[in-house]
N, CA and C atoms as an extended XYZ file, in Angstrom:
312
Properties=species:S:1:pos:R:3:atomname:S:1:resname:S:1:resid:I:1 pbc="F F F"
N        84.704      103.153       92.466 N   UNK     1
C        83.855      104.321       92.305 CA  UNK     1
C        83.766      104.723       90.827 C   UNK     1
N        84.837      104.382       90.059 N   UNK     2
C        85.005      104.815       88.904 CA  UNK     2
C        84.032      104.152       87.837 C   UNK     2
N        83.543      102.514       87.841 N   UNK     3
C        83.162      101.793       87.344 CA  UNK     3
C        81.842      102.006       87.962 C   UNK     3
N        80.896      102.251       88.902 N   UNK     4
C        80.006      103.013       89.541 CA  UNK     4
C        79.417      104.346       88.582 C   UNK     4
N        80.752      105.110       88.306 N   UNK     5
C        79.823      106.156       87.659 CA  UNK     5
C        80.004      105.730       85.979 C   UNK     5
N        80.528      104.578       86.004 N   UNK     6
C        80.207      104.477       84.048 CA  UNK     6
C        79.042      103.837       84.205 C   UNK     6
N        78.778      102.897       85.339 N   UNK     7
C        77.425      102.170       84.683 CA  UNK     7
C        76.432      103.472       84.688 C   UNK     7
N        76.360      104.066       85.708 N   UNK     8
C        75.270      105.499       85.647 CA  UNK     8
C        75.625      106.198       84.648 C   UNK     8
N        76.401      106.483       83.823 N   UNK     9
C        76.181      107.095       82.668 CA  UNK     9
C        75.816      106.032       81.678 C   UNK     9
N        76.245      104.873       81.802 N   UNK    10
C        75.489      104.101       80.922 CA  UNK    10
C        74.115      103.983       80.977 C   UNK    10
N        73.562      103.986       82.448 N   UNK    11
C        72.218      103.891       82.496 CA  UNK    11
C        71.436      105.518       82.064 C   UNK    11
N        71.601      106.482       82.625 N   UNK    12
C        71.564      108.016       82.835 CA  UNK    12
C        71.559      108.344       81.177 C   UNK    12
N        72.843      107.973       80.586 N   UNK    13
C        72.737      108.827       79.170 CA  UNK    13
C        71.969      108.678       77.916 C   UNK    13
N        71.255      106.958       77.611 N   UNK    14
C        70.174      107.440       77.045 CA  UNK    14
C        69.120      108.230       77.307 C   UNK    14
N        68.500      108.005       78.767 N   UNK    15
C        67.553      108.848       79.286 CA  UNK    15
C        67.200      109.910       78.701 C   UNK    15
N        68.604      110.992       79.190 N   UNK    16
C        68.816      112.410       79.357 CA  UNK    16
C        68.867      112.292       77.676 C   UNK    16
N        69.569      111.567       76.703 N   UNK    17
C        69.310      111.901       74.870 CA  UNK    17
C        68.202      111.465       74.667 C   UNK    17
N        67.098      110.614       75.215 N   UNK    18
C        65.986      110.670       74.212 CA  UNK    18
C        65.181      111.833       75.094 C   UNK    18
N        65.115      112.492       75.937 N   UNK    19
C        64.536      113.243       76.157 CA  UNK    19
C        64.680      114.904       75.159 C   UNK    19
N        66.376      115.076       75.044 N   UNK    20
C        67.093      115.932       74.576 CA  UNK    20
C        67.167      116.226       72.907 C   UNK    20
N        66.799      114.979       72.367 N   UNK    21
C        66.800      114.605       70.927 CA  UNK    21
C        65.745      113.988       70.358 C   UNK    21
N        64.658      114.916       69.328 N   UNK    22
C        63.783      114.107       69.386 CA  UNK    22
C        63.541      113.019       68.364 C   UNK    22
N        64.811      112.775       67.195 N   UNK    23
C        64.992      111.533       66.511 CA  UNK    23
C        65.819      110.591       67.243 C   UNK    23
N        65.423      109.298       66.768 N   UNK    24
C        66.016      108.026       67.842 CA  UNK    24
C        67.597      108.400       66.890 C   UNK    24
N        67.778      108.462       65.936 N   UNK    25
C        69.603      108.173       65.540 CA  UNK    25
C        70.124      109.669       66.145 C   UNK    25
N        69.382      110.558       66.063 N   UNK    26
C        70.647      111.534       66.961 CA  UNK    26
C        71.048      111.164       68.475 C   UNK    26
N        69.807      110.210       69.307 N   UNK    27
C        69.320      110.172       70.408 CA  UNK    27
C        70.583      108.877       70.562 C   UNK    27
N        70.826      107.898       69.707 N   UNK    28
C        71.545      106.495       69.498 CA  UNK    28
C        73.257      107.548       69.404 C   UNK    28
N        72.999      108.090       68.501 N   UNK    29
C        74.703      108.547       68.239 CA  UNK    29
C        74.842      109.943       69.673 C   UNK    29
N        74.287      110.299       69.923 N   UNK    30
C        74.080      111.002       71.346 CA  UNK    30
C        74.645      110.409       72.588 C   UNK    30
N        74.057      109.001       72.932 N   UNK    31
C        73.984      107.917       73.463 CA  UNK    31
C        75.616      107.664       73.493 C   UNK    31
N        76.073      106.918       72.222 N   UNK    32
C        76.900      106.060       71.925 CA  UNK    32
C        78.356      106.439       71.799 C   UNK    32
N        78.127      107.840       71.748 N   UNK    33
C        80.391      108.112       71.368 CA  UNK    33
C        80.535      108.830       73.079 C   UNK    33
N        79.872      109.470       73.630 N   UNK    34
C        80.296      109.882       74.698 CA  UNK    34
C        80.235      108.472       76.014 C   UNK    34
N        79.571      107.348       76.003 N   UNK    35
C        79.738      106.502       76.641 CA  UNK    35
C        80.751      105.667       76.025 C   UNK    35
N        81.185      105.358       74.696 N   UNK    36
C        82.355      104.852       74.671 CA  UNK    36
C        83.802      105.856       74.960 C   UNK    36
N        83.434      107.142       74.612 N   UNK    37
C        84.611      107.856       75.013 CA  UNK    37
C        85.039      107.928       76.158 C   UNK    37
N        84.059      107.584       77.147 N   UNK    38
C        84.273      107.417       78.592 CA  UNK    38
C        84.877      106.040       78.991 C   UNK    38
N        84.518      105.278       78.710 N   UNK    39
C        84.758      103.291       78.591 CA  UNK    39
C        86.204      103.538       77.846 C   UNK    39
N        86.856      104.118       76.676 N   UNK    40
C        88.196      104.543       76.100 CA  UNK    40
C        88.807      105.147       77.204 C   UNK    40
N        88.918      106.268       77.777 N   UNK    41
C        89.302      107.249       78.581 CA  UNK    41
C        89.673      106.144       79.589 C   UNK    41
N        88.826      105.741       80.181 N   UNK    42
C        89.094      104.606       81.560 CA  UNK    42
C        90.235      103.671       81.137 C   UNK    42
N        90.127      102.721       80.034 N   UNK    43
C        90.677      102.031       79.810 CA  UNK    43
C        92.255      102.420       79.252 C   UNK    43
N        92.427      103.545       78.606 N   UNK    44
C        93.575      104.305       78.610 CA  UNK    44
C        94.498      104.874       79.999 C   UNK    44
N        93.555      105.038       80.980 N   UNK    45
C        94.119      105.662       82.368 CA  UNK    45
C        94.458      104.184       83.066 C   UNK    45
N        93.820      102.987       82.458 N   UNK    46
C        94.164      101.785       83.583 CA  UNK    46
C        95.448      101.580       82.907 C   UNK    46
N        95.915      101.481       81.816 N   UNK    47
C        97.474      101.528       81.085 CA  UNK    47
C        98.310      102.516       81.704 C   UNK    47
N        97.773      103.900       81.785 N   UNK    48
C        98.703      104.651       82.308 CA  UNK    48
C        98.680      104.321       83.663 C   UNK    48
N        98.282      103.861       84.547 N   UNK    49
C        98.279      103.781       85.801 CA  UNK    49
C        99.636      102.690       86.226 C   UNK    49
N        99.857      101.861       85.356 N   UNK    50
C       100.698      100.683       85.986 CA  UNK    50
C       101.201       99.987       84.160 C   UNK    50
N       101.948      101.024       84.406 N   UNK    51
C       102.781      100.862       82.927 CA  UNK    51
C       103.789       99.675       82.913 C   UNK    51
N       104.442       99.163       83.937 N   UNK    52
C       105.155       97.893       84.879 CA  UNK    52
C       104.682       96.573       84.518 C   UNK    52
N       104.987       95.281       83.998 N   UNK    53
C       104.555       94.125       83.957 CA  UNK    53
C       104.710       93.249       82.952 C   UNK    53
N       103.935       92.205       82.826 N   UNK    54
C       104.222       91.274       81.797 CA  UNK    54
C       103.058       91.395       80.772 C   UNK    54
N       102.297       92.606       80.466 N   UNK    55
C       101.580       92.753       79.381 CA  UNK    55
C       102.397       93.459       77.872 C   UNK    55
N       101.667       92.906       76.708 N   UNK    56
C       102.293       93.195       75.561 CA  UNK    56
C       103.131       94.317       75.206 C   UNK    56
N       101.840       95.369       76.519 N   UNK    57
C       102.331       96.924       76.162 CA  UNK    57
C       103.128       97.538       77.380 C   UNK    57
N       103.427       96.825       78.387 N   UNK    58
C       104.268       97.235       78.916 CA  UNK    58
C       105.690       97.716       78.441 C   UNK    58
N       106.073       98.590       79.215 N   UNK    59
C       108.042       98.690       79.371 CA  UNK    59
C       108.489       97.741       79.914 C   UNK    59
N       109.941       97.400       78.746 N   UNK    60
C       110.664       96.457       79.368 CA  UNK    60
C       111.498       97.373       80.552 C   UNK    60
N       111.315       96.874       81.372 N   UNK    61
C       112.044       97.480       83.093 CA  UNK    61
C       113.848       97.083       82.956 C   UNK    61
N       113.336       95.463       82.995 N   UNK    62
C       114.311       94.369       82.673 CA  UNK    62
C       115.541       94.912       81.889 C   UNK    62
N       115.342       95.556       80.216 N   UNK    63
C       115.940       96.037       79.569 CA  UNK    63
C       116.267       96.872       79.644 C   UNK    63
N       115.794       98.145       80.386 N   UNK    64
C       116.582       99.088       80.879 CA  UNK    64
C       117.326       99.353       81.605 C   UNK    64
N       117.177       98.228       82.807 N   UNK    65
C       117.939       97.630       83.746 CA  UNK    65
C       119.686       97.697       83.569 C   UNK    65
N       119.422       96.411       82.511 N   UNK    66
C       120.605       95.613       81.432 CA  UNK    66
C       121.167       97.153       81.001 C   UNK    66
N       120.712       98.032       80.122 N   UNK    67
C       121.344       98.991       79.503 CA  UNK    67
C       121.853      100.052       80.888 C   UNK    67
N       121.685      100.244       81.644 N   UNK    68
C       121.601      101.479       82.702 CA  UNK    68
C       122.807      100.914       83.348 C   UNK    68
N       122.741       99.387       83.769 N   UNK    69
C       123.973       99.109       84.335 CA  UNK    69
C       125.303       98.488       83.240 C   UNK    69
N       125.008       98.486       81.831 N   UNK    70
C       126.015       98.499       80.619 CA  UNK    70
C       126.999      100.059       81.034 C   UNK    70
N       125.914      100.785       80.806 N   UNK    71
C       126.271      102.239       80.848 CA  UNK    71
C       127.123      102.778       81.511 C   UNK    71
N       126.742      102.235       83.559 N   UNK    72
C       127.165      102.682       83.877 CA  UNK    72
C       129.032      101.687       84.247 C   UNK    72
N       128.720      100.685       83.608 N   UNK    73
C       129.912       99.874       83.426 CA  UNK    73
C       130.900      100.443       82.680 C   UNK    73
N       130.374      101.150       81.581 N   UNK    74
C       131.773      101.656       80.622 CA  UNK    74
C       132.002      102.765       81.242 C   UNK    74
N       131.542      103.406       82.568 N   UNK    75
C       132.308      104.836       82.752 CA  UNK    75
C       133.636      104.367       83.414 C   UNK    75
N       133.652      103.014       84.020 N   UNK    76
C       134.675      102.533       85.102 CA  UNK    76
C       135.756      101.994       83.795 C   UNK    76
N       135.507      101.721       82.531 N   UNK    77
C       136.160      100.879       82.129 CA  UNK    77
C       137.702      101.034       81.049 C   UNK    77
N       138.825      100.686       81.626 N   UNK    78
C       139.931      101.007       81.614 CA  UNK    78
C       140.580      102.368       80.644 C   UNK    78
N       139.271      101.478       78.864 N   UNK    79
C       139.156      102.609       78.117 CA  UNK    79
C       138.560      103.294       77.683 C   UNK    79
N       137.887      103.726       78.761 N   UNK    80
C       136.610      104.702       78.506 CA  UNK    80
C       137.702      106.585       78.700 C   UNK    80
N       137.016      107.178       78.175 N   UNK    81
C       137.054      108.714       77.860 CA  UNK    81
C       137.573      109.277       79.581 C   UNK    81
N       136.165      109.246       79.843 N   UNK    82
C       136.121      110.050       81.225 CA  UNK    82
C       135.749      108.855       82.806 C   UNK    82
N       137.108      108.662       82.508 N   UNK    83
C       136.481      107.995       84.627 CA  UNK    83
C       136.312      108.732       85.411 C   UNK    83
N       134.828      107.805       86.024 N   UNK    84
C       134.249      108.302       86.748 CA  UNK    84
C       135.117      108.219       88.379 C   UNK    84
N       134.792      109.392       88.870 N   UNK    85
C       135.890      109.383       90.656 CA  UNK    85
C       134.834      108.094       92.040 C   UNK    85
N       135.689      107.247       92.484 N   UNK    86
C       134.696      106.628       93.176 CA  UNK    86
C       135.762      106.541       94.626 C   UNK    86
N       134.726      105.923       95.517 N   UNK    87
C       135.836      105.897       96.390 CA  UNK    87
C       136.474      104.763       97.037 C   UNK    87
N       137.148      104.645       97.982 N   UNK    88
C       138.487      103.569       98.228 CA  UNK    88
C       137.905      102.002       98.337 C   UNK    88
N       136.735      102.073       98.745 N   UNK    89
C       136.275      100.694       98.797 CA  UNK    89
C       135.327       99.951       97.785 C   UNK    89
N       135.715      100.995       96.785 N   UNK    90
C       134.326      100.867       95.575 CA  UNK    90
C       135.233       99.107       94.885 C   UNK    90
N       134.559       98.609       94.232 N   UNK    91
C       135.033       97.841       94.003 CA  UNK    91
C       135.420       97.781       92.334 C   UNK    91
N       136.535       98.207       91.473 N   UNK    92
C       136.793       98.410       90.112 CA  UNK    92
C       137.218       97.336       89.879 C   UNK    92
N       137.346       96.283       90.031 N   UNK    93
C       137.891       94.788       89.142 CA  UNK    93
C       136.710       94.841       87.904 C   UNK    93
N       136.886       94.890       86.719 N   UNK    94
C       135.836       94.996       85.078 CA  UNK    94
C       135.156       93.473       85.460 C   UNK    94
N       136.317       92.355       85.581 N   UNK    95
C       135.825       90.938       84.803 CA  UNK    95
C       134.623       90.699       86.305 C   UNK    95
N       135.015       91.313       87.676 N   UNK    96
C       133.799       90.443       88.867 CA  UNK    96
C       132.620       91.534       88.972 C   UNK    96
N       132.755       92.794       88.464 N   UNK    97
C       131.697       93.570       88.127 CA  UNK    97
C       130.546       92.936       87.007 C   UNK    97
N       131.669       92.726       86.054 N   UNK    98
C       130.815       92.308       84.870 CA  UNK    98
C       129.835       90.556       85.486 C   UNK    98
N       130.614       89.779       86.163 N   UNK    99
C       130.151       88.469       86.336 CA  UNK    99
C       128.718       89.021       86.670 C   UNK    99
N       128.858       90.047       88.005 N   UNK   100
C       127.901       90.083       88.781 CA  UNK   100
C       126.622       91.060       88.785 C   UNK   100
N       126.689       91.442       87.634 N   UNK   101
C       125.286       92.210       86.418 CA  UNK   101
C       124.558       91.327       86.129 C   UNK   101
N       125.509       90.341       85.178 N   UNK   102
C       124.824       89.492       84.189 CA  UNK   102
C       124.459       87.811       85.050 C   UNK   102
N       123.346       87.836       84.301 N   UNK   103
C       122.569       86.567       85.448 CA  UNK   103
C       123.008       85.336       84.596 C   UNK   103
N       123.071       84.124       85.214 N   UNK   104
C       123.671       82.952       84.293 CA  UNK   104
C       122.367       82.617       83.443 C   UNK   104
């Protein structure tokens, strides 16, 4: 629907500027920044929509992943500050925690 109403403003907005403007360059620059600002706008909301993936500008997921479970590795770890309370079946061995984060 979205791509629906750009072509109609693509088609629609010279119309409505040469009617509105009666030199062709106000009628052209009339025309031309509000249909690309619209074609920008879209193409900015398809980035924000699915920020996730293997494009340039994505977030690494992956890497936050890696850091989130680093993180939450040093709260368990022998010499960390503040251990964290877990309970009886949690599993605290450092070296089979650590194996089983990190991928071979």
């Amino acid at each position: 629907i979205i791509v629906t109403m750009l072509v109609m403003l693509t088609i629609l907005t010279p119309i409505a500027m040469s009617v509105m403007l009666p030199h062709y360059v106000w009628s052209t620059l009339g025309t031309f920044f509000p249909i690309f600002g619209a074609f920008c706008l879209n193409n900015v909301s398809q980035e924000l929509e699915m920020p996730y993936g293997d494009d340039y500008n994505d977030l690494p997921i992956a890497r936050f992943q890696e850091e989130m479970n680093s993180s939450l590795m040093m709260l368990i770890h022998h010499n960390s500050d503040h251990v964290a309370r877990t309970g009886e079946k949690a599993q605290m061995d450092w070296k089979d925690l650590a194996a089983s984060v990190h991928d071979p």
